[in-house]
N, C-alpha and C positions, 0 to 999 in steps of 0.2 A: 168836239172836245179838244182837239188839238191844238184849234189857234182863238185866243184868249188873253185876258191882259195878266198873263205873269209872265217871268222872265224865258222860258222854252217858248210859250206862244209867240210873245215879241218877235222872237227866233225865230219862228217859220215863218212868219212875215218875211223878214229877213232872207231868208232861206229861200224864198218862191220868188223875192226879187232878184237874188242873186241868178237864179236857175233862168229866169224871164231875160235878163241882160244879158247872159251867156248865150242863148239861144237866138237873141238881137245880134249878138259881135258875129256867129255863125253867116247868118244872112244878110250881114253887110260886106260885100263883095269889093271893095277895096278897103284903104288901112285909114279910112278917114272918119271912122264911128269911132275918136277921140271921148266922145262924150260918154260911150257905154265904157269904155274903159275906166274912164275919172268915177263914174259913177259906184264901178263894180269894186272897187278899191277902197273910197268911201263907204257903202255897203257891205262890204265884208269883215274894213275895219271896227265898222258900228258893230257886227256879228259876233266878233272877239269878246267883246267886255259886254255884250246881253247876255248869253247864253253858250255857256261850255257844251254840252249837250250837241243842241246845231252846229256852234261853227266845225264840230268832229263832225260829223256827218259831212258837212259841203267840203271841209279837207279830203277827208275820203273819195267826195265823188270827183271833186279836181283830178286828185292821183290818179283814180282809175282812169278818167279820161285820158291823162297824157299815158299811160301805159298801155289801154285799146288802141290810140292811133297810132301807138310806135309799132304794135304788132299786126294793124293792119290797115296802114298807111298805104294804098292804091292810087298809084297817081290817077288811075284812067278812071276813079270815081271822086278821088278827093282833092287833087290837087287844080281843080276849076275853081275851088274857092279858098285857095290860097290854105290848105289846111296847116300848113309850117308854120305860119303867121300865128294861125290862132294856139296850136300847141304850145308855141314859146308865150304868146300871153298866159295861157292858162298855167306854163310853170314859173313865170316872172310872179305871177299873182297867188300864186300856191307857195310859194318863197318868202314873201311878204308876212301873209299871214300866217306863217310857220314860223318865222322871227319874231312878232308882234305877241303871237300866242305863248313861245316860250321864254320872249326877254320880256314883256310886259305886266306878265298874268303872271301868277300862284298857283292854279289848278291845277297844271299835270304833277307839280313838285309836291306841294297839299294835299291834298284829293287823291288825285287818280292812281300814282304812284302804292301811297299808301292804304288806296282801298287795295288796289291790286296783293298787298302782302299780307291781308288780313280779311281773308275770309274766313275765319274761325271766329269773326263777329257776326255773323249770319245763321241765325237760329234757327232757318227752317231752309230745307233742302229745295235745289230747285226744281226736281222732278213734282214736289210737294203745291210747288207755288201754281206749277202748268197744269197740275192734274183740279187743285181748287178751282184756277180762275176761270179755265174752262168748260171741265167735266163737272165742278160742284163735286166734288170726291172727297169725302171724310178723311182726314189729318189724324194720322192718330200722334197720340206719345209727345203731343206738344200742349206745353201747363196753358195756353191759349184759345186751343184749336174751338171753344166753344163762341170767340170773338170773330172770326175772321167773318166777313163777306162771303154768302153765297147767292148768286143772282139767281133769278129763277128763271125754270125753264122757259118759259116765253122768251124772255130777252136771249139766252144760250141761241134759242131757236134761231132769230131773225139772226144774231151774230155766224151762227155756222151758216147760213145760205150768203148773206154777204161775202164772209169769206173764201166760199165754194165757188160764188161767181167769179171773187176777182182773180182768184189760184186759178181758174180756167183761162183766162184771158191771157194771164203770167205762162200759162203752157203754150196754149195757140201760137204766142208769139216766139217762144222756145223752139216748137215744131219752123216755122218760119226762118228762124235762124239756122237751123241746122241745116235745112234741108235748099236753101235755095243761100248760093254761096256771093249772090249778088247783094244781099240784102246787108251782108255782113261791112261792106264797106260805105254804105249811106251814113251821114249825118245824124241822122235821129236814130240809128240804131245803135251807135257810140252813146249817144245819148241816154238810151233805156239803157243800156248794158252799166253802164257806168252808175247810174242809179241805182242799179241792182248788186251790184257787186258793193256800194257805198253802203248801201243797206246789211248789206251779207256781213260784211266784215264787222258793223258797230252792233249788230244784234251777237255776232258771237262773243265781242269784249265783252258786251255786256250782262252776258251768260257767264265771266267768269267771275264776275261781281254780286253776282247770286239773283239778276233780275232774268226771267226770261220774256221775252220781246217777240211774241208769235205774230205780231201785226208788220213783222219787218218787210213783209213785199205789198205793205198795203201801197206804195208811193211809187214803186217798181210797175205793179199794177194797172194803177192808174195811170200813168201812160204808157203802157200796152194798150189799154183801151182806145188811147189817142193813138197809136203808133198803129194798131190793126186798121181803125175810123181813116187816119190819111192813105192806107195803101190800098184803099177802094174795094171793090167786088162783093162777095159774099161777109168778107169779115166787115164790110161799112155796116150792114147791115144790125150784124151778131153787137157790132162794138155799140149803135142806137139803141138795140133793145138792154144790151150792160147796163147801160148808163142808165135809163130810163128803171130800172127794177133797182137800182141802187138810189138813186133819187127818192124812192117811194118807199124803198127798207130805211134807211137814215132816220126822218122824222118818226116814222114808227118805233124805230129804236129809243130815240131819246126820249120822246112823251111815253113809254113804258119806263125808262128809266127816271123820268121824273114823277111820274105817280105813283115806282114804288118807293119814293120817297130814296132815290139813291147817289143823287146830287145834292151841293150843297147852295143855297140858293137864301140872300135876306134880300132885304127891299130895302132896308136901309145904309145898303154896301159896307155893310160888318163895322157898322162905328159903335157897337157896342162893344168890341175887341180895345178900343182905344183906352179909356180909364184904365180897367186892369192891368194891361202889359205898361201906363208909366207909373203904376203904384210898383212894379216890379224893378223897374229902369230907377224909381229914385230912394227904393225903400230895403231893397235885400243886400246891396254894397256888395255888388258879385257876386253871389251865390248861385250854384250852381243850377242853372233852370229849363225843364223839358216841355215839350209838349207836343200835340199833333204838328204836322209837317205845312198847314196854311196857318195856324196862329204863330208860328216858330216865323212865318215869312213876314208875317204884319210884323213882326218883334221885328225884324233885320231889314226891313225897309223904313223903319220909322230908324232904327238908334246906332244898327249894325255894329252889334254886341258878339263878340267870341263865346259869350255864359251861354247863350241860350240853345238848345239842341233839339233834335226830335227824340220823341218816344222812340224803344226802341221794346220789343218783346219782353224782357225783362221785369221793364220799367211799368209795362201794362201789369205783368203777376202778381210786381209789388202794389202797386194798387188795390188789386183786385184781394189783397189778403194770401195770395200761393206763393209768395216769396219772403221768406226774412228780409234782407237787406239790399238797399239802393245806393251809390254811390252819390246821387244827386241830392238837392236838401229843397226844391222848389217843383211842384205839378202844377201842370197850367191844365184846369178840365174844361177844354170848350161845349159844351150842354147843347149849344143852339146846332152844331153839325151834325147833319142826317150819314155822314159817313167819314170815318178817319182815315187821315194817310200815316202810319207809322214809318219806321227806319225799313231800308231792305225792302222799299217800293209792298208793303203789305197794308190791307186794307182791314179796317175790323168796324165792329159795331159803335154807333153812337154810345157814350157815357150813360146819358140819361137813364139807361136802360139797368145801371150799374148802381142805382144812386146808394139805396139801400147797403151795398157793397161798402162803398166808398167812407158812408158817413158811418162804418160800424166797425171800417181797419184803426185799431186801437197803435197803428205805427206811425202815424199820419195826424195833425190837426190842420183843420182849415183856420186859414189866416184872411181869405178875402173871400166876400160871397156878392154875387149880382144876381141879377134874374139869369143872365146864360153860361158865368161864369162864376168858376170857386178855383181858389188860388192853396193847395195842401203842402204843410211844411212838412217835415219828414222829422219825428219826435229825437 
């Protein structure tokens, strides 16, 4: 699920080539891997302007690097391979793309800034969101709560044992650091630490933004699993059978999630989205216009329009007939998605399921209708 052609998946492409050439410049033992430098600079730049998302995360895991080897910088284990060297690359290149990011980009002044001072646009609490997405736990006292996603127990199921194995492998190697003072100044354990701590820190901004991110040591994880597998013995072992049970839960995962209809999936790569969104683009002269979080993306990759927004909790009530009044004047209902992304990373039921709803709010006229799509003005 995570790496896919929109702009975050881009990103972890991105993101694993950066991590893959860092770990190149590590094991090249003089200053003549020129070429993973030019690359990792190239690379990182392309990371800027795909995805705000990743390239926070790989700033973070840069930083924490250079502040693990400041604090446990050992000549008698790291300075074999020039570790000075590579610390000053990694804050020459963490320099760069910290200038690029704040002279080049909008994001953190746009965006992140002003999400940060405006969580009183977050309709549903975040204890609410961890206790849905995980436990399936009734919501009360929100004019919604009968739209959201609940996954069924099957799929909860195989998701808690995935996650039980990788949290163990994330300990084992915890136990390993603590206890054996040698291991602290290796290579690859700067490496996981720093991954981890990158991780730590973006899952809790992003708790203040009202998403919680309980997958945040899934990447931490995985390699421990690598980092147990290279230190031999009994954990080579433990790390084969990891892997191996995680291989076999994945496709299970997802073929449950795809026949219970919980992705969203056409055959003919959503070119039925196209018509609608340019009757929008040449026919409402601005107006203001919402809609699920993947037709709001087809809009802004085709025209890259400021009008167009995502749903937002609100926006679903007024719909739905439970709210008087919308600020917006345009509803984009995509019919054909088996599941919505709305505002505040929340997920809710397909339309379809609504129609009745829909075609009987006397607030609302439809203005454009297709087989998967209806376009409702706001009266």
């Amino acid at each position: 699920q995570r790496i896919f052609f929109w702009p975050h998946g881009v990103g972890n492409i991105l993101y694993f080539a950066l991590l893959i050439l860092f770990l190149l410049t590590f094991y090249n033992k003089d200053k003549s891997g020129w070429q993973y430098h030019l690359m990792t600079v190239l690379v990182g730049i392309s990371l800027v302007f795909t995805s705000y998302d990743v390239i926070f995360t790989y700033l973070l895991f840069l930083s924490s690097y250079i502040v693990y080897t400041m604090l446990f910088n050992n000549p008698a284990y790291l300075n074999r391979y020039k570790p000075d060297y590579r610390q000053s690359q990694s804050i020459k290149l963490f320099t760069l793309l910290i200038i690029i990011e704040m002279g080049l980009t909008e994001f953190v002044y746009d965006n992140f800034i002003y999400a940060l001072k405006s969580p009183e646009s977050f309709t549903m609490s975040v204890l609410d969101k961890f206790l849905l997405a995980y436990f399936s736990t009734n919501i009360k006292d929100n004019i919604i709560r009968d739209m959201y996603i609940q996954y069924p127990g099957s799929i909860n199921f195989y998701g808690y044992i995935k996650y039980f194995i990788l949290l163990a492998f994330l300990v084992l190697f915890f136990i390993s650091f603590i206890y054996n003072t040698n291991v602290r100044y290796k290579r690859e354990t700067a490496f996981v630490i720093s991954i981890l701590s990158s991780m730590l820190i973006w899952a809790a901004i992003r708790l203040l933004i009202g998403h919680v991110e309980i997958g945040f040591f899934y990447y931490p994880a995985i390699f421990s699993i690598a980092w147990l597998y290279r230190n031999g013995g009994s954990f080579k072992r433990w790390a084969t059978i990891g892997v191996i049970i995680l291989l076999i839960l994945n496709p299970i995962y997802h073929i449950l999630i795809y026949n219970s209809n919980l992705s969203n999936k056409d055959i003919d790569k959503f070119d039925y989205i196209n018509m609608p969104l340019s009757w929008c683009k040449e026919e409402t002269n601005g107006a203001q216009t919402k809609s699920d979080e993947l037709t709001k993306n087809f809009y802004l990759l085709e025209y890259r329009s400021n009008n167009f927004q995502t749903f937002d909790e609100n926006d679903v009530a007024f719909l739905l007939n439970r709210r008087e009044h919308s600020p917006n004047d345009l509803f984009v209902i995509n019919r054909d998605l088996n599941i919505l992304n709305i505002g505040n990373w929340i997920q809710i039921k397909p339309w379809r399921i609504s129609d009745d709803i829909l075609n009987g709010n006397k607030k609302i006229n439809k203005v454009l209708s297709t087989d998967k799509i209806f376009i409702y003005m706001k009266r």
